[in-house]
Rosetta silent file (secondary structure, phi, psi, omega in degrees, C-alpha in Angstrom):
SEQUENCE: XXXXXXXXXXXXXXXXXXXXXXXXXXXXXXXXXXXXXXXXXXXXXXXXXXXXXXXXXXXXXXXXXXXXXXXXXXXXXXXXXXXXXXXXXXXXXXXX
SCORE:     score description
SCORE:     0.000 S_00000001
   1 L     0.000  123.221  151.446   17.118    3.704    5.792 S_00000001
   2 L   -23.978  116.477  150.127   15.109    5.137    8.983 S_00000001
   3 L   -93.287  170.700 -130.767   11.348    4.524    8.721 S_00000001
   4 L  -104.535  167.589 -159.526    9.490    7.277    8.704 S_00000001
   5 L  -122.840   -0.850  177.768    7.001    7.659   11.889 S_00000001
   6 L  -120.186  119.423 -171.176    4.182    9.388    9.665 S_00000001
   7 L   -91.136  167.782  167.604    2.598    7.460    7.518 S_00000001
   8 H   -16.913  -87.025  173.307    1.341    8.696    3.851 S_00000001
   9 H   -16.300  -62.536 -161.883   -2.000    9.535    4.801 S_00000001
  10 H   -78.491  -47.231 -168.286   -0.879   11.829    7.461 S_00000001
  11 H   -53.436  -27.334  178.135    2.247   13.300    5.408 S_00000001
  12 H   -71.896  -28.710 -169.210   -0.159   14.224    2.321 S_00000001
  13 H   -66.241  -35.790 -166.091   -2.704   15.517    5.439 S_00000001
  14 H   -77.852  -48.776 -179.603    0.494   17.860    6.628 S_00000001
  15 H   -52.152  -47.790 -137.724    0.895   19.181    2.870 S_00000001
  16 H   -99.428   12.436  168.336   -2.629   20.047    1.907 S_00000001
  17 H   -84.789  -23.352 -172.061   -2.954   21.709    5.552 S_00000001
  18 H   -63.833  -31.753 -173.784    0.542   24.455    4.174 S_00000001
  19 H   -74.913  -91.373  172.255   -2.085   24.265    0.703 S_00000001
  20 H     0.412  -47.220  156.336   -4.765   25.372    2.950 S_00000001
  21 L   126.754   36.659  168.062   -2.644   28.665    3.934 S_00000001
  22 L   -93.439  112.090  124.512   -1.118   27.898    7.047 S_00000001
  23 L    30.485  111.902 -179.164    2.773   28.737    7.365 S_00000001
  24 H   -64.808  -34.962  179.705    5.233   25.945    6.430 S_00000001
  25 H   -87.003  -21.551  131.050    6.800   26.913    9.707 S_00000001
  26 H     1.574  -94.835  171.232    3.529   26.889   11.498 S_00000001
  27 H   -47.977  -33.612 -171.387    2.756   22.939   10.071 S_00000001
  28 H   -87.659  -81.501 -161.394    6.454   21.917   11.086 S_00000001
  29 H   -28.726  -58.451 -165.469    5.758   23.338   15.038 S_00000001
  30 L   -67.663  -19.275 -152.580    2.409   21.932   15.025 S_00000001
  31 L  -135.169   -2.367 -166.007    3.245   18.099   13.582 S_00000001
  32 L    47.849  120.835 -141.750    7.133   18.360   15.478 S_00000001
  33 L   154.422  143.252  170.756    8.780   18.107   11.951 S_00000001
  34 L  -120.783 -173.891 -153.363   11.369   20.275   10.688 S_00000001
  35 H   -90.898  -38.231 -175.554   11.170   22.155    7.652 S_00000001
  36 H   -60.204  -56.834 -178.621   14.011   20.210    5.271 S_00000001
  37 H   -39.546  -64.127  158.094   11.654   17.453    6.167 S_00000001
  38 H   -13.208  -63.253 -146.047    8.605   19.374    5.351 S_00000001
  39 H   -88.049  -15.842 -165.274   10.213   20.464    2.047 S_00000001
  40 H   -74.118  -50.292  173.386   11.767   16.762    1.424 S_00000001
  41 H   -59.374  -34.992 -161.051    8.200   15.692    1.705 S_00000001
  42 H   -61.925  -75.233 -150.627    6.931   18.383   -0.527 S_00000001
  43 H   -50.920  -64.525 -176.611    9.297   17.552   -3.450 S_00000001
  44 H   -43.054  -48.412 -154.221    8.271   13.534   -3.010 S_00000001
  45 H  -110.972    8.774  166.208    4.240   13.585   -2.783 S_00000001
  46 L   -35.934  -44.665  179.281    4.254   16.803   -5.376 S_00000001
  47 L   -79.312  -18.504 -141.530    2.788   14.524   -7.995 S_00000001
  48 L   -88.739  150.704  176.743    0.324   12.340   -5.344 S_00000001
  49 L  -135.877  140.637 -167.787   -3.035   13.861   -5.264 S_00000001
  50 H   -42.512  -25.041  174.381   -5.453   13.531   -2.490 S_00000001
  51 H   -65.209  -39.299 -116.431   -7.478   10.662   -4.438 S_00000001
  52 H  -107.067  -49.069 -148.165   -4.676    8.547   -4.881 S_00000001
  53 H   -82.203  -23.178  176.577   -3.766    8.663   -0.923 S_00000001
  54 H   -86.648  -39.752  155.318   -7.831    7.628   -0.203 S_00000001
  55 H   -56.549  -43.578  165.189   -7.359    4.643   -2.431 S_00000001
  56 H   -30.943  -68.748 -167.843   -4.883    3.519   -0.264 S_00000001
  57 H   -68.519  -43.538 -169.423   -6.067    3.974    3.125 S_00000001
  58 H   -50.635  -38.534 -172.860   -9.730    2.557    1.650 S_00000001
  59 H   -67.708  -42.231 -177.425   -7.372   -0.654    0.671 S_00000001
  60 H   -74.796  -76.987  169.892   -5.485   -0.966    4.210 S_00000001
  61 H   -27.110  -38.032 -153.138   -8.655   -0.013    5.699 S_00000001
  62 L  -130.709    1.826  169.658  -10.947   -2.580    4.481 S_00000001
  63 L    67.482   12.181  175.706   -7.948   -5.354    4.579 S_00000001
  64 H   -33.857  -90.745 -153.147   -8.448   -6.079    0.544 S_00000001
  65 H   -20.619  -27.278 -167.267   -4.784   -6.629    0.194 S_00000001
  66 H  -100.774  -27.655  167.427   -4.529   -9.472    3.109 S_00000001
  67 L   -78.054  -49.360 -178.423   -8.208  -11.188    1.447 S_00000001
  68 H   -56.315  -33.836 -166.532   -6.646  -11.094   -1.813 S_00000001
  69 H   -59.229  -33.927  178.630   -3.282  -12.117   -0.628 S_00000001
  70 H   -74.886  -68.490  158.270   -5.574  -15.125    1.122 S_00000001
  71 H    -9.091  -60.753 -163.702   -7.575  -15.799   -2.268 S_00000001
  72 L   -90.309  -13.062 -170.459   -4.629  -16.282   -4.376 S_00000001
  73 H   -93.888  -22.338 -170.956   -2.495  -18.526   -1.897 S_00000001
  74 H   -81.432  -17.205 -156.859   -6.077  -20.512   -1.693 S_00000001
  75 H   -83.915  -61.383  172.934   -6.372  -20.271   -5.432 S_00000001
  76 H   -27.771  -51.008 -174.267   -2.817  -21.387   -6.223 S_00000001
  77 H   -67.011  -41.068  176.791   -2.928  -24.899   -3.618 S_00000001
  78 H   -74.598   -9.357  176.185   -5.764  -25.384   -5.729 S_00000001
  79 H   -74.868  -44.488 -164.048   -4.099  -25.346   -9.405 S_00000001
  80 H   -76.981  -38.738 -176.322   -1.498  -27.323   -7.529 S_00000001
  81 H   -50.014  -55.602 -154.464   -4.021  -30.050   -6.280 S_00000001
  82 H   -78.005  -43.416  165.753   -5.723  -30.236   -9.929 S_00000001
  83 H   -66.125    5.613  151.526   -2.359  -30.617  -11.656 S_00000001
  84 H   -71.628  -62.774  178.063   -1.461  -33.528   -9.586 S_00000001
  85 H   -81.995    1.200  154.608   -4.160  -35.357  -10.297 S_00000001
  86 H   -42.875  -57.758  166.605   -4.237  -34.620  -13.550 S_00000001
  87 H   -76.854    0.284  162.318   -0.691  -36.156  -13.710 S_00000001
  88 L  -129.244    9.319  137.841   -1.495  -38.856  -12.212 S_00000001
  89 L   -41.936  -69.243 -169.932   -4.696  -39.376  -14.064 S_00000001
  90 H   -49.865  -35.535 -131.061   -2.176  -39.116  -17.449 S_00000001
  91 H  -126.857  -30.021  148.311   -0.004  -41.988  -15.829 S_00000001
  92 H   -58.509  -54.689 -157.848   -3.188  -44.377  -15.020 S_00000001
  93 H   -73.055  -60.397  170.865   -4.261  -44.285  -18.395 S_00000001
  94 L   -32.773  -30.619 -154.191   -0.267  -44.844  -19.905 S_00000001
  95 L  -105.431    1.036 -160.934    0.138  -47.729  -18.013 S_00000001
  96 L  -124.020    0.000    0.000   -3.382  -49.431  -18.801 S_00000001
């Protein structure tokens, strides 16, 4: 499948300007789009509401996703570190 060259943000931005009261064919001239696209988009982001699409960009925007993603791979070596020496704490103490 073809990715799409418009990202959320802007495709919910293209709906709510046709909510606004501009002409579906209008919004397709203006954004180069054609209208089954237009309408394809319609049907998909029908439920998405303008909130939903500002948590997003606020997440991409502010790179959360790539510090958590960094957090948890930092969190993780450490869990691996402490059960190692844990086990090999348990394996002093067996042998003594």
């Amino acid at each position: 499948m073809r990715k799409s060259k418009f990202t959320e943000e802007q495709i919910l931005g293209v709906l709510q300007e046709r909510d606004a009261g501009a002409t579906a064919t209008d919004v397709c001239r203006r954004h180069g789009i054609s209208q089954p696209t237009f309408y394809k988009w319609r049907a998909k982001y029908r439920d998405r509401n303008a909130l939903d699409a500002d948590r997003f960009k606020r997440l991409d925007e502010e790179g959360r996703i790539k510090g958590l993603e960094e957090e948890n791979r930092k969190l993780k070596t450490l869990l691996a570190e402490s059960m190692l020496n844990n086990a090999a704490l348990k394996d002093l103490l067996e042998k003594d």
